[in-house]
MDTraj code that builds the backbone (N, CA, C; nanometers):
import mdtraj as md
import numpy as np

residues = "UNK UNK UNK UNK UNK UNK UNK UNK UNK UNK UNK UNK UNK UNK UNK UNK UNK UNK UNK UNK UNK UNK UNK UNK UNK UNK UNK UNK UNK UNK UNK UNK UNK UNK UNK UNK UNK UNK UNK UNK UNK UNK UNK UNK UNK UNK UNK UNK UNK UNK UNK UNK UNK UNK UNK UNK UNK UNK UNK UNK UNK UNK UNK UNK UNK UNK UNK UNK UNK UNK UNK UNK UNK UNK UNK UNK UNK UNK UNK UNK UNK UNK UNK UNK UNK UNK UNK UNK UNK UNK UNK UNK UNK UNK UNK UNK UNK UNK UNK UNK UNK UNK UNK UNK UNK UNK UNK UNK UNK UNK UNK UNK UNK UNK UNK UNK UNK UNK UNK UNK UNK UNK UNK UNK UNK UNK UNK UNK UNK UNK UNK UNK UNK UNK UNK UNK UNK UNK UNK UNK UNK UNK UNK UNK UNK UNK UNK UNK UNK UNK UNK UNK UNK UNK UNK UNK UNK UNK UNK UNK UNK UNK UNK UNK UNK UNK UNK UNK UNK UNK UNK UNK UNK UNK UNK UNK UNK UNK UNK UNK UNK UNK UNK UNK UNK UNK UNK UNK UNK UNK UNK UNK UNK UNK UNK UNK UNK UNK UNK UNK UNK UNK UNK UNK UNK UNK UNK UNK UNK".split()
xyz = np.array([
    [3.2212, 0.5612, 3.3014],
    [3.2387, 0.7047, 3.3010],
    [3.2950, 0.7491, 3.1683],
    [3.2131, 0.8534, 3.0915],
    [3.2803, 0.9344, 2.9610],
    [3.4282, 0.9925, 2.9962],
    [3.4826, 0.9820, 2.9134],
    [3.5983, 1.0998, 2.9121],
    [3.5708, 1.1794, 2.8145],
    [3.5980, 1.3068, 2.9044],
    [3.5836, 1.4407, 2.7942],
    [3.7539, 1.4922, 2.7659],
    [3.7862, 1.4693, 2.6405],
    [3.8973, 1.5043, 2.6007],
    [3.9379, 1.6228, 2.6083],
    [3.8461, 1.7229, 2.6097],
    [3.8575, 1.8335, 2.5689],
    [3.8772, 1.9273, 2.7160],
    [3.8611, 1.8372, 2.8177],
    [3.8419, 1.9210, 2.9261],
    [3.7839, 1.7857, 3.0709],
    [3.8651, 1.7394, 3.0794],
    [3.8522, 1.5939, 3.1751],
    [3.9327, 1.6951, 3.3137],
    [3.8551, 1.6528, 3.4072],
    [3.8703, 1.7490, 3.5147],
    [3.9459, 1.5991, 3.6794],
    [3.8228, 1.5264, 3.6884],
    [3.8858, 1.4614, 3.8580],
    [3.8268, 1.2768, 3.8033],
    [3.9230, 1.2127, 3.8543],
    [3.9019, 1.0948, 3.8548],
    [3.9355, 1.0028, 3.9616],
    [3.8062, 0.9586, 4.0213],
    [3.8336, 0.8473, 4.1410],
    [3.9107, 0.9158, 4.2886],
    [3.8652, 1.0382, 4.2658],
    [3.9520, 1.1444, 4.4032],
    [3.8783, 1.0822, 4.5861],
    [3.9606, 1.0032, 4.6039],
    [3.9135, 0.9167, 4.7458],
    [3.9454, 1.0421, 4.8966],
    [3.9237, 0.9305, 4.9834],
    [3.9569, 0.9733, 5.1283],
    [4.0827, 1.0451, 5.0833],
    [4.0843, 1.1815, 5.1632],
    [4.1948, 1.2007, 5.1498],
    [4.2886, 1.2109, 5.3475],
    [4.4461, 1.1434, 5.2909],
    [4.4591, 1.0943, 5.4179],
    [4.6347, 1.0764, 5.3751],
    [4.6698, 0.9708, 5.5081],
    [4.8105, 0.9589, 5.4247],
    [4.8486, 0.8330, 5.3635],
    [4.9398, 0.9037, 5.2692],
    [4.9912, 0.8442, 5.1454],
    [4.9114, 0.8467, 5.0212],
    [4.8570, 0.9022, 5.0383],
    [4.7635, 0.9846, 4.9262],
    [4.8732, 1.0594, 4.8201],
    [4.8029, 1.0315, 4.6919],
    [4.9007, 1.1028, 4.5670],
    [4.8538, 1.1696, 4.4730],
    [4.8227, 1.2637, 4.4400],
    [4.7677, 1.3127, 4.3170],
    [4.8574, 1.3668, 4.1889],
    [4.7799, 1.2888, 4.1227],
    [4.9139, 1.3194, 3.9771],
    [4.8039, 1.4011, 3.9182],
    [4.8716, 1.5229, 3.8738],
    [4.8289, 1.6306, 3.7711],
    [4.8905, 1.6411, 3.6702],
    [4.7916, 1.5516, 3.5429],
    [4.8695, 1.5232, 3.3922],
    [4.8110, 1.5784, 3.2614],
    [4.8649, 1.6016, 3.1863],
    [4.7679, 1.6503, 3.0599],
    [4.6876, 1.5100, 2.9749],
    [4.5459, 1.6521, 2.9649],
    [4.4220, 1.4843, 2.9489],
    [4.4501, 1.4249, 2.8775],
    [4.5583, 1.4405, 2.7797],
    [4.5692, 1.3240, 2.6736],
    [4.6168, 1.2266, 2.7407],
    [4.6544, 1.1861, 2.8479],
    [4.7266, 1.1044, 2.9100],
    [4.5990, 1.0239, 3.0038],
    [4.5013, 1.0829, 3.0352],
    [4.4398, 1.0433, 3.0904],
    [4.3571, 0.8785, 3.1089],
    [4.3238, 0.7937, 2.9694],
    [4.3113, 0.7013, 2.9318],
    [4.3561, 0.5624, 2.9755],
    [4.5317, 0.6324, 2.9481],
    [4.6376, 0.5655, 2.9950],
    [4.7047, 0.5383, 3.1373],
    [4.6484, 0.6562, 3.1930],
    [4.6619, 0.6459, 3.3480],
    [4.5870, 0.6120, 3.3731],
    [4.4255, 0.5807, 3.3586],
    [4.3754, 0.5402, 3.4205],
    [4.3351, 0.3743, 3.4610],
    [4.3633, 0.3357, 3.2911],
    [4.4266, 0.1867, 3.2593],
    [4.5082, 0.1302, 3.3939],
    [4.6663, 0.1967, 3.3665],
    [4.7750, 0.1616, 3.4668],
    [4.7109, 0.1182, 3.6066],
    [4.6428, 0.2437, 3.6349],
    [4.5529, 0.2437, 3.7878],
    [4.5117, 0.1012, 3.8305],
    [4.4047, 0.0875, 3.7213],
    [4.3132, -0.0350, 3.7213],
    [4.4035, -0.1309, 3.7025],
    [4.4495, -0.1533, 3.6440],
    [4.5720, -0.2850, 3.6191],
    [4.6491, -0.3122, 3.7313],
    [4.6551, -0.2144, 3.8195],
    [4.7661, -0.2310, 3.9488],
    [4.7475, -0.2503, 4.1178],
    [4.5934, -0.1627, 4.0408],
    [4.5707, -0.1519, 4.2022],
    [4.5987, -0.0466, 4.2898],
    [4.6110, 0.0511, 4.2040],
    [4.6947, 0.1808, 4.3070],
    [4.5782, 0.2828, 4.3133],
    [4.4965, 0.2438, 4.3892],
    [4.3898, 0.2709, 4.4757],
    [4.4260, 0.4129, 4.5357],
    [4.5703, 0.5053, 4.5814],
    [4.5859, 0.5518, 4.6670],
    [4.6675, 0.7022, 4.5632],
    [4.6437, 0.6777, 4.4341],
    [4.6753, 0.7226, 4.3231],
    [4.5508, 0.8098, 4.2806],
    [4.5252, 0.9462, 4.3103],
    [4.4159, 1.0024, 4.2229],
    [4.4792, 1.1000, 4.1049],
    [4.3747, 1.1199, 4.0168],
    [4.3835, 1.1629, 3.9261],
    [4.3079, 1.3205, 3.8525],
    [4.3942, 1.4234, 3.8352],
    [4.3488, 1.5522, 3.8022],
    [4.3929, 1.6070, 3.6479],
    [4.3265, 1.6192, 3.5388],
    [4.3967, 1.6675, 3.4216],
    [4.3560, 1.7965, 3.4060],
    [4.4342, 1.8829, 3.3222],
    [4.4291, 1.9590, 3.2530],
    [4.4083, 1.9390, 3.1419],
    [4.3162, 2.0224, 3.0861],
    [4.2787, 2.0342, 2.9396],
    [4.3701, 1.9876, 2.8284],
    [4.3359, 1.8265, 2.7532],
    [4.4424, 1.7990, 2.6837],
    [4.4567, 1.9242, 2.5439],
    [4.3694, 2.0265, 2.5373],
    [4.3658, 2.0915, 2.3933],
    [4.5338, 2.1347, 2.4390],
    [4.5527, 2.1560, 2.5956],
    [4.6531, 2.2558, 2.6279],
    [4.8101, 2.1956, 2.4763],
    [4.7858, 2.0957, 2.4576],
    [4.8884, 2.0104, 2.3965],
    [4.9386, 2.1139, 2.2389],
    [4.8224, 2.1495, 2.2313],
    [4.8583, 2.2588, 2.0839],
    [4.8759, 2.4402, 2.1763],
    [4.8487, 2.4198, 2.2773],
    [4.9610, 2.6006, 2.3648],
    [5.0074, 2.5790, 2.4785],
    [5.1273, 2.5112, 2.5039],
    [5.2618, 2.4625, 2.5889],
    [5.2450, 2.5697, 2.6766],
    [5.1927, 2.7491, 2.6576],
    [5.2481, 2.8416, 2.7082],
    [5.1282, 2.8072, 2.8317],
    [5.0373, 2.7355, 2.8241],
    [4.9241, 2.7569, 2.9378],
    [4.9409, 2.6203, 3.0346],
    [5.0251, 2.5448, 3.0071],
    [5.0656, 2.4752, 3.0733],
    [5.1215, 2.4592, 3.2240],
    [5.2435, 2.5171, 3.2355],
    [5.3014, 2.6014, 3.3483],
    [5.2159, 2.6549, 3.4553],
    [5.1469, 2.7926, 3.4060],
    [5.0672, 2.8122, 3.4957],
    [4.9344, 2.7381, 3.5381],
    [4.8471, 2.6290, 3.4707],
    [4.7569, 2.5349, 3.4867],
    [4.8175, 2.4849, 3.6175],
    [4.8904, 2.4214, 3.5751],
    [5.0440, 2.3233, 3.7046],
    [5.0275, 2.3717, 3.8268],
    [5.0776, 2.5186, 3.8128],
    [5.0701, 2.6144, 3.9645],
    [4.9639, 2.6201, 4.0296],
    [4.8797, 2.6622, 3.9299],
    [4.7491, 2.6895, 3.9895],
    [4.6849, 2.5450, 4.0715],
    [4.6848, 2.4366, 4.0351],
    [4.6746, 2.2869, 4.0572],
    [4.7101, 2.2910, 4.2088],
    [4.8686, 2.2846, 4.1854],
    [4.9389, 2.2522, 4.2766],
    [4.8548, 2.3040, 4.4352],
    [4.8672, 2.4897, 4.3992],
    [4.8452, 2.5618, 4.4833],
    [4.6828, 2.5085, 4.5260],
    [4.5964, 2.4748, 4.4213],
    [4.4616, 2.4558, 4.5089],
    [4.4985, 2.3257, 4.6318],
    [4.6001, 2.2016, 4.5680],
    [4.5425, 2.0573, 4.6316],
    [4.6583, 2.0333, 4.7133],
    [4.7327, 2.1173, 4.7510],
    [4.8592, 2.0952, 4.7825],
    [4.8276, 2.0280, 4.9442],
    [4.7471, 2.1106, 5.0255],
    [4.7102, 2.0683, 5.1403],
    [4.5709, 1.9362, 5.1673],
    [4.5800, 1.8594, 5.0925],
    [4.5079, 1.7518, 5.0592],
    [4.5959, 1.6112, 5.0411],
    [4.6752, 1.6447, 4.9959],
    [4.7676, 1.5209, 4.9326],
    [4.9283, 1.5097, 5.0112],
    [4.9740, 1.3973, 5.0155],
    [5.0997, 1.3669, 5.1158],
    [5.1544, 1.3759, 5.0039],
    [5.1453, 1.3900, 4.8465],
    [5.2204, 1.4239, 4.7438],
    [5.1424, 1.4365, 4.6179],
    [5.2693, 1.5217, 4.5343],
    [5.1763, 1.5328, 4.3853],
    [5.2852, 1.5392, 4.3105],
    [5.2616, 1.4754, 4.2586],
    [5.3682, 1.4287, 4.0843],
    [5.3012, 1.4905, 3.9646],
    [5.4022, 1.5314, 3.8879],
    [5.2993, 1.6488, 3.7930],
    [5.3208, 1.5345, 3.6807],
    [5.2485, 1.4504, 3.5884],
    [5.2298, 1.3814, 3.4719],
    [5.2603, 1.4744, 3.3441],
    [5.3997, 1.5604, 3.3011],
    [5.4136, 1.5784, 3.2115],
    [5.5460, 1.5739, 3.1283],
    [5.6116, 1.5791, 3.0430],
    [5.6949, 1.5934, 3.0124],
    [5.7121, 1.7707, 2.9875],
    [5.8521, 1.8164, 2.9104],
    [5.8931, 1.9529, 2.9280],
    [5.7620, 2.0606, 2.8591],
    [5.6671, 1.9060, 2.7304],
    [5.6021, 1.9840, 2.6393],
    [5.6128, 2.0767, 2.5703],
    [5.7159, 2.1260, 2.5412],
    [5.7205, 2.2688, 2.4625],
    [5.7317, 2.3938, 2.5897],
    [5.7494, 2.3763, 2.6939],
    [5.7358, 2.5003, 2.7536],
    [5.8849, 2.5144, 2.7810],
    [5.9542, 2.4935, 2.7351],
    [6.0989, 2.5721, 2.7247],
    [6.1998, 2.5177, 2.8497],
    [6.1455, 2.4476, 2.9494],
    [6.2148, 2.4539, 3.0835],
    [6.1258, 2.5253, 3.1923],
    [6.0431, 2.5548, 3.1334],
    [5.9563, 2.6589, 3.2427],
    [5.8792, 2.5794, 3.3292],
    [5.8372, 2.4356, 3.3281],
    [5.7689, 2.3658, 3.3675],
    [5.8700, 2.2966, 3.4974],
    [5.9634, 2.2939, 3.4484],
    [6.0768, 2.1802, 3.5012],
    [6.0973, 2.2773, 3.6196],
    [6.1182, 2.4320, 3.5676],
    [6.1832, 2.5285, 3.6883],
    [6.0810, 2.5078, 3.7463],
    [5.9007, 2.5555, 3.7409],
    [5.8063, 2.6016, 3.8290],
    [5.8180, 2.4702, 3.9325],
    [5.8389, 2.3297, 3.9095],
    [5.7977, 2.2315, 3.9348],
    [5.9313, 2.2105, 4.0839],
    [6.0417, 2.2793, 4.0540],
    [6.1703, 2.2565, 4.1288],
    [6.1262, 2.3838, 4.2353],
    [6.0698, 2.4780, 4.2010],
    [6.0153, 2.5754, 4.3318],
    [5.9074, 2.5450, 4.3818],
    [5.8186, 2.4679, 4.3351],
    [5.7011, 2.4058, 4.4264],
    [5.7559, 2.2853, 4.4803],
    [5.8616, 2.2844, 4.4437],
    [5.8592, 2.1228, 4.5453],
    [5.8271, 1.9762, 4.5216],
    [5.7757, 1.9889, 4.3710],
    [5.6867, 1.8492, 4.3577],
    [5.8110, 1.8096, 4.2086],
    [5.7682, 1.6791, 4.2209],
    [5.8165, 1.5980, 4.0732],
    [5.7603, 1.5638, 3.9509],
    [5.8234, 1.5647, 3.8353],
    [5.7535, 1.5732, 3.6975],
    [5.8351, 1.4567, 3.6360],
    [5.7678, 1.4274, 3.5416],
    [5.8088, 1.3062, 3.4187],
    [5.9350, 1.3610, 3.3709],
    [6.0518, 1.2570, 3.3705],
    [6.1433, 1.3054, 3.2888],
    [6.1126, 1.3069, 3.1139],
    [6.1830, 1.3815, 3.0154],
    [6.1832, 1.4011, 2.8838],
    [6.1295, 1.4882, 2.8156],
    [6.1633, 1.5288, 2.7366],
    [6.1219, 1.5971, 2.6491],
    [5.9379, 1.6391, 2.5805],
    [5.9027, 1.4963, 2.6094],
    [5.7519, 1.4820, 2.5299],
    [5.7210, 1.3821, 2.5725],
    [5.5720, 1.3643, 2.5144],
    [5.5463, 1.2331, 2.5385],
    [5.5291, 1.0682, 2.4360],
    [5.5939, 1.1961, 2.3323],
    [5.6065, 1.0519, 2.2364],
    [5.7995, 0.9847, 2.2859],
    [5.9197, 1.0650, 2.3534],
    [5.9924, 1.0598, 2.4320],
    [5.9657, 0.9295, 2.5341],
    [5.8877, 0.9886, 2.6047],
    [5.8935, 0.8528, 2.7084],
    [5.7308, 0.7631, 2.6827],
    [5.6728, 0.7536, 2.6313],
    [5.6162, 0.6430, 2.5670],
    [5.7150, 0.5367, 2.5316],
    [5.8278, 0.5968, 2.4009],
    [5.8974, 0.5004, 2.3776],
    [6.0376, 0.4625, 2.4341],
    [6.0279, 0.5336, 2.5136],
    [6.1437, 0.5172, 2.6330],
    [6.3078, 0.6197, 2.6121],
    [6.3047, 0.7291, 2.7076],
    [6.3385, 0.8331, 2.6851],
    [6.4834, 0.8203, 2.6170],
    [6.5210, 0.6600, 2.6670],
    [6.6788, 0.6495, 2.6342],
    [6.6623, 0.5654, 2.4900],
    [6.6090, 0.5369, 2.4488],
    [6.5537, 0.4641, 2.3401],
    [6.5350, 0.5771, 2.2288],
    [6.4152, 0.6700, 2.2773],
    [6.3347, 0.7566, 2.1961],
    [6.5073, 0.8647, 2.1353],
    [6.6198, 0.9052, 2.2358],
    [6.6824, 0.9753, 2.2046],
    [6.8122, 0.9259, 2.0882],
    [6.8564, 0.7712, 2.1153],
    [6.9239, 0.7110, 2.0235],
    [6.8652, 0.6985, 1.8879],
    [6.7380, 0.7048, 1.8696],
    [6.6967, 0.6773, 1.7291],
    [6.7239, 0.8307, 1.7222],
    [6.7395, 0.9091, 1.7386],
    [6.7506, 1.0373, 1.6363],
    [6.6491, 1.0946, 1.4973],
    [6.5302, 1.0958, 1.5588],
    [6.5075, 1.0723, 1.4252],
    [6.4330, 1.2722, 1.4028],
    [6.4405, 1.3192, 1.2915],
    [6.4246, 1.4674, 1.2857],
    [6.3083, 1.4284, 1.2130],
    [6.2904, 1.3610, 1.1227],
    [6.1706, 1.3743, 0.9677],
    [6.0525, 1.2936, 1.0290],
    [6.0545, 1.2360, 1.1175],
    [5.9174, 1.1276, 1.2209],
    [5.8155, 1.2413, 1.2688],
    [5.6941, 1.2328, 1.2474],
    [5.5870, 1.2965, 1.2649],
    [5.5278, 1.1854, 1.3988],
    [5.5322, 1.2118, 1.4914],
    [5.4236, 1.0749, 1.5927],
    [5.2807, 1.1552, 1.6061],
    [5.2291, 1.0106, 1.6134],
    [5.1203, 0.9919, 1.6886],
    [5.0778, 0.9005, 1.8195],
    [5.0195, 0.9356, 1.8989],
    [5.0175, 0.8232, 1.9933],
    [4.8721, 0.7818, 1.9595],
    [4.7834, 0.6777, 2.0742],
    [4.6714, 0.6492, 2.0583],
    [4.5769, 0.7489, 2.0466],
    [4.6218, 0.8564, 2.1855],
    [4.5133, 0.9645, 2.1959],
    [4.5326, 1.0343, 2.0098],
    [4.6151, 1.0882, 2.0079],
    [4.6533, 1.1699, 1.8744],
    [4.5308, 1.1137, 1.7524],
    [4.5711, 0.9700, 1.7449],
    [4.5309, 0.8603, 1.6436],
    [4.3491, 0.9154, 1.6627],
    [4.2801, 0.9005, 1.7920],
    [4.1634, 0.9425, 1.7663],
    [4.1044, 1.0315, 1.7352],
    [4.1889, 1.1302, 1.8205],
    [4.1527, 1.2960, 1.8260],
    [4.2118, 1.3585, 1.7106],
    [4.2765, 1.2957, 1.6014],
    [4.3216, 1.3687, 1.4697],
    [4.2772, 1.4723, 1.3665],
    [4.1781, 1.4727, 1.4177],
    [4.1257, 1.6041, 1.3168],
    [4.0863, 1.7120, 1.4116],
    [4.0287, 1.6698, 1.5909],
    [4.0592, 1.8301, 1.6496],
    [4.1680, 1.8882, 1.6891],
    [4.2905, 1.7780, 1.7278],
    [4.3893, 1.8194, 1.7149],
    [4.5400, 1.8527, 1.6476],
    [4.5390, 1.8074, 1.5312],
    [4.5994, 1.8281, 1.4123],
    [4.5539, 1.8611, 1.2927],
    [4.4396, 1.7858, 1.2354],
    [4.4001, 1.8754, 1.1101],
    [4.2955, 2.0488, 1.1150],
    [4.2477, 1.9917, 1.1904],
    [4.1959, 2.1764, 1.2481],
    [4.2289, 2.2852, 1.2505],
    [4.3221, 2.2306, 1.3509],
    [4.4068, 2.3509, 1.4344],
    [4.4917, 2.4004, 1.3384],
    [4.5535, 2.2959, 1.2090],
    [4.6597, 2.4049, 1.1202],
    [4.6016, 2.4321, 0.9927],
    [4.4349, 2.4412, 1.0167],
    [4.3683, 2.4750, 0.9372],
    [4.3421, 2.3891, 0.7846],
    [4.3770, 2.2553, 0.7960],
    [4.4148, 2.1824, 0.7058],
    [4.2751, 2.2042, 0.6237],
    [4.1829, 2.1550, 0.6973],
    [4.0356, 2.1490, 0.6969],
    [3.9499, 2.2214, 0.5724],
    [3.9643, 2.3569, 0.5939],
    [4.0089, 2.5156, 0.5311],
    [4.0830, 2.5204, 0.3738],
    [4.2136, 2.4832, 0.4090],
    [4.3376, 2.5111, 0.3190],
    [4.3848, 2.3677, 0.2804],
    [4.3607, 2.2655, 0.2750],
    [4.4082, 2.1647, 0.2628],
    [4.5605, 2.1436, 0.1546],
    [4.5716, 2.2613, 0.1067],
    [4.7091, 2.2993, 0.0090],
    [4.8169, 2.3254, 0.1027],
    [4.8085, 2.3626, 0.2106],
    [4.8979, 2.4002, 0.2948],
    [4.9874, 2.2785, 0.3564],
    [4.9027, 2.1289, 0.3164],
    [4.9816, 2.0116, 0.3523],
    [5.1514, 2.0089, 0.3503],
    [5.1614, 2.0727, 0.2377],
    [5.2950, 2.0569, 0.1828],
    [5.3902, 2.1459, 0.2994],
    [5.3106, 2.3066, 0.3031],
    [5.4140, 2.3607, 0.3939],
    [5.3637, 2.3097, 0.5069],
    [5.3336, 2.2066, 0.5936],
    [5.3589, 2.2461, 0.6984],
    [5.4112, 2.0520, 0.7382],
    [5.4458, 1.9739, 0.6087],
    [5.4929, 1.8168, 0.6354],
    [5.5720, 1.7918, 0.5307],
    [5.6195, 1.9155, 0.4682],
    [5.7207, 1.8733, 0.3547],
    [5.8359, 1.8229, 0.3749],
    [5.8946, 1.8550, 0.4997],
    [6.0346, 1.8063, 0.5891],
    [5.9864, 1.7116, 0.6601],
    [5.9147, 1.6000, 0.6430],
    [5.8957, 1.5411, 0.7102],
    [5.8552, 1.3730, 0.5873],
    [5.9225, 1.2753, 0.6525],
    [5.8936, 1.1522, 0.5535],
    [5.8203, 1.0350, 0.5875],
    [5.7699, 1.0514, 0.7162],
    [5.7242, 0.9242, 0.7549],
    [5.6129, 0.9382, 0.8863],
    [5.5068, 0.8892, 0.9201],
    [5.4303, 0.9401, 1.0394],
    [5.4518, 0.7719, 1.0568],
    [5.4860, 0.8044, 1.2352],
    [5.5389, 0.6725, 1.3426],
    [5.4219, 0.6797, 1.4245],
    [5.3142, 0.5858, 1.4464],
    [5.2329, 0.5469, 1.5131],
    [5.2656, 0.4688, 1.6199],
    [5.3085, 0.5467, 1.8025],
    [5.3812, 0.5083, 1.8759],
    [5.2347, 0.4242, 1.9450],
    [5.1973, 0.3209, 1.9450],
    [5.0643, 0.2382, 1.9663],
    [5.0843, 0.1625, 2.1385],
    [4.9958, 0.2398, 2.2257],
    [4.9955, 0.2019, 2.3382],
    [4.9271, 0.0554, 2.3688],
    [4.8075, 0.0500, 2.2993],
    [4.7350, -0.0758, 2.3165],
    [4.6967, -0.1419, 2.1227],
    [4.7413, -0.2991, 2.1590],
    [4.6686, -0.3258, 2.0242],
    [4.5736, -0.3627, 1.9783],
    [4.5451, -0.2167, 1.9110],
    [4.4145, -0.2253, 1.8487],
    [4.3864, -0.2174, 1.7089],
    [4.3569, -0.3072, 1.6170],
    [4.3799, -0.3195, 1.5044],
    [4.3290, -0.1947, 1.3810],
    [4.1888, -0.1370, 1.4501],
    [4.1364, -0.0280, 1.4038],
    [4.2259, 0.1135, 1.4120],
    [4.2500, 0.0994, 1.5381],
    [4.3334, 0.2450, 1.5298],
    [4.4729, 0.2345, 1.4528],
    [4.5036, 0.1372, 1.4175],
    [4.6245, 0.0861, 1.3706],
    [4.6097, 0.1582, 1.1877],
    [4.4739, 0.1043, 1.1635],
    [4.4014, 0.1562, 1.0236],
    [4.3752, 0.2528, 1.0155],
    [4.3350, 0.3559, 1.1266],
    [4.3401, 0.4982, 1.1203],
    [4.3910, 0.5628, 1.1321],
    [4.5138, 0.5227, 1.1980],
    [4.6747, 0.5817, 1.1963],
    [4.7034, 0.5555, 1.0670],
    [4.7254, 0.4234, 0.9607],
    [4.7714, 0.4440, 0.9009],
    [4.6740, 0.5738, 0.7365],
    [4.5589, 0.5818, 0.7626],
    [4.4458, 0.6733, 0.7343],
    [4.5108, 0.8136, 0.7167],
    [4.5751, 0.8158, 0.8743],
    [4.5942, 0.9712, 0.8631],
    [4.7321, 0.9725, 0.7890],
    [4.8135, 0.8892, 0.8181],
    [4.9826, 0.8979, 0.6752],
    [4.8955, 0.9209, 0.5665],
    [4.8484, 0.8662, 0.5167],
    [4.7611, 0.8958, 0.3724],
    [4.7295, 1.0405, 0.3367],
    [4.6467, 1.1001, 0.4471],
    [4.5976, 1.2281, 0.4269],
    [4.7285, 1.3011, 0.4633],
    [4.8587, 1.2884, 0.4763],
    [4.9261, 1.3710, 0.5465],
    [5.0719, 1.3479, 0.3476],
    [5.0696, 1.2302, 0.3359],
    [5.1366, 1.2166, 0.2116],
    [5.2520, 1.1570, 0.2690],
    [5.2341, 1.0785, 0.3736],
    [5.3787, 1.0514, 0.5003],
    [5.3876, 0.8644, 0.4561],
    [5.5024, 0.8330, 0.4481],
    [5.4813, 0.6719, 0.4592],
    [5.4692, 0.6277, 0.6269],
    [5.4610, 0.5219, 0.6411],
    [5.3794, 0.4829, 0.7909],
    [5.4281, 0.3814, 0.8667],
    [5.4654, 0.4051, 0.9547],
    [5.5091, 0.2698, 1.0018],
    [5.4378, 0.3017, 1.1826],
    [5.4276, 0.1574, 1.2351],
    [5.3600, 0.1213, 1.3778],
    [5.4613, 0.1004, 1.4403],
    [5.4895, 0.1648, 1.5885],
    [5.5459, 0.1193, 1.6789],
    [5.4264, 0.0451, 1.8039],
    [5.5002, -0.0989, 1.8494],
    [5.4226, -0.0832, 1.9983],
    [5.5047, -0.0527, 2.0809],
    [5.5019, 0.0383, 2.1733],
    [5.5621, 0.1095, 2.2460],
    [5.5099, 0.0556, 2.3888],
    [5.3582, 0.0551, 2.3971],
    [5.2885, 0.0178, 2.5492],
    [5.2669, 0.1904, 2.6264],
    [5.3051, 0.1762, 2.7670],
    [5.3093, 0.2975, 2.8516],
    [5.4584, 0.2898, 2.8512],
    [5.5756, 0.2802, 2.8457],
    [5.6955, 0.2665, 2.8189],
    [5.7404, 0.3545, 2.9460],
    [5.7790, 0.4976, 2.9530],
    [5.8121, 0.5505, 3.0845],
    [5.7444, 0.5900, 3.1885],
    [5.5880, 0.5882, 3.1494],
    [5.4711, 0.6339, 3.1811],
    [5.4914, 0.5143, 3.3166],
    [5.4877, 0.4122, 3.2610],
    [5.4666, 0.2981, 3.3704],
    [5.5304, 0.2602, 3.4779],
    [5.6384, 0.3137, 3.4279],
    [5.8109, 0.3069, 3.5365],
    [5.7839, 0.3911, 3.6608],
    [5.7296, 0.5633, 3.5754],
    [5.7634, 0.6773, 3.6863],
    [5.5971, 0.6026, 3.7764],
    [5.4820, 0.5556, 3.7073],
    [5.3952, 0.5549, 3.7916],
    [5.4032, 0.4418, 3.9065],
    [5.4788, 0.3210, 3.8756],
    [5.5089, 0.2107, 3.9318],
    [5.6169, 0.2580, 4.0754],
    [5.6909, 0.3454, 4.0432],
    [5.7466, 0.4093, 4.1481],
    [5.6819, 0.4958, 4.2619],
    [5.5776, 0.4982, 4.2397],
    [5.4378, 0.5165, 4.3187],
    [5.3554, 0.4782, 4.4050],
    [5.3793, 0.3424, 4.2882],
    [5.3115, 0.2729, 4.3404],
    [5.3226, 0.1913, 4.4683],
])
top = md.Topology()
chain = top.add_chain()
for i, resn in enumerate(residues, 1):
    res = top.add_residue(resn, chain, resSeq=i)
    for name in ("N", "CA", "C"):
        top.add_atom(name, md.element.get_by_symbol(name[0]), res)
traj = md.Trajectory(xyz[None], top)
């Protein structure tokens, strides 16, 4: 089966019955959950994304969620929302505490990739991440979108505070490793690889499981 990045909708949606779970995550995540799935066996685990573009407007997030919730709510003995806060301010965390359902702890998802208590001791302000998805999708979703493409002078304002792009690397793959370090190049960033794995991703889904 293709994945459409841009708009990945239902995956492997079975009998529905009890103990049934549907996690509603943003598609960039999708890859990776679906990996976990297969690796585990959690057969009883379906899968619904939202549009990973949502990742560059946090504000459409929230309501995606609701709307979700509200269609599948009477289908599923539960639903875990697959996101971190993303940029939506707390708004996700509140909608998620009045519907009733549970969400990923942290901030982001380069946060709990590398493990939320981990990701917060390094402190780091000047780290640009990428994850795997990022690493592929790099030019529709980062060089595009800030018009690099276009303006390519604008590099400076918009990575001048910034010294280093961290390639948080879920699976090793030696190519994407080269195209991560590809995009530090085009960005003027020095580079360094993390392997990270699914890091919190795997915990909250294993608790699921």
């Amino acid at each position: 089966m293709k994945l459409d990045d841009s708009a990945l909708t239902k995956e492997g949606l079975g009998p529905r019955g009890k103990g049934r779970i549907l996690l509603l995550a943003c598609g960039a995540l999708a890859h990776e959950i679906i990996a976990l799935k297969a690796a585990n066996g959690w057969d009883h685990l379906d899968l619904q994304c939202l549009p990973a573009i949502f990742h560059n407007s946090p504000e459409k997030i929230t309501p995606g969620i609701e709307a979700a919730v509200a269609e599948h709510r009477k289908g599923y003995d539960e639903i875990f929302v697959i996101y971190a806060d993303c940029g939506t301010g707390g708004l996700l965390e509140a909608a998620c505490k009045r519907l009733g359902v549970e969400m990923l702890e942290g901030p982001h998802c380069y946060s709990f990739y590398e493990g939320n208590t981990a990701f917060a001791a390094r402190d780091e302000i000047t780290a640009f991440y990428l994850t795997d998805f990022l690493v592929r999708q790099f030019d529709a979703f980062v060089w595009k979108p800030l018009g690099l493409d276009r303006h390519p002078e604008l590099r400076s304002a918009y990575f001048g505070n910034y010294t280093k792009l961290v390639y948080q690397a879920q699976i090793d793959d030696p190519a994407l490793t080269e195209k991560a370090r590809s995009h530090a190049e085009r960005l003027g960033l020095d580079f360094e690889r993390r392997f990270t794995g699914y890091g919190d991703l795997a915990t909250a889904l294993g608790k699921l499981g």
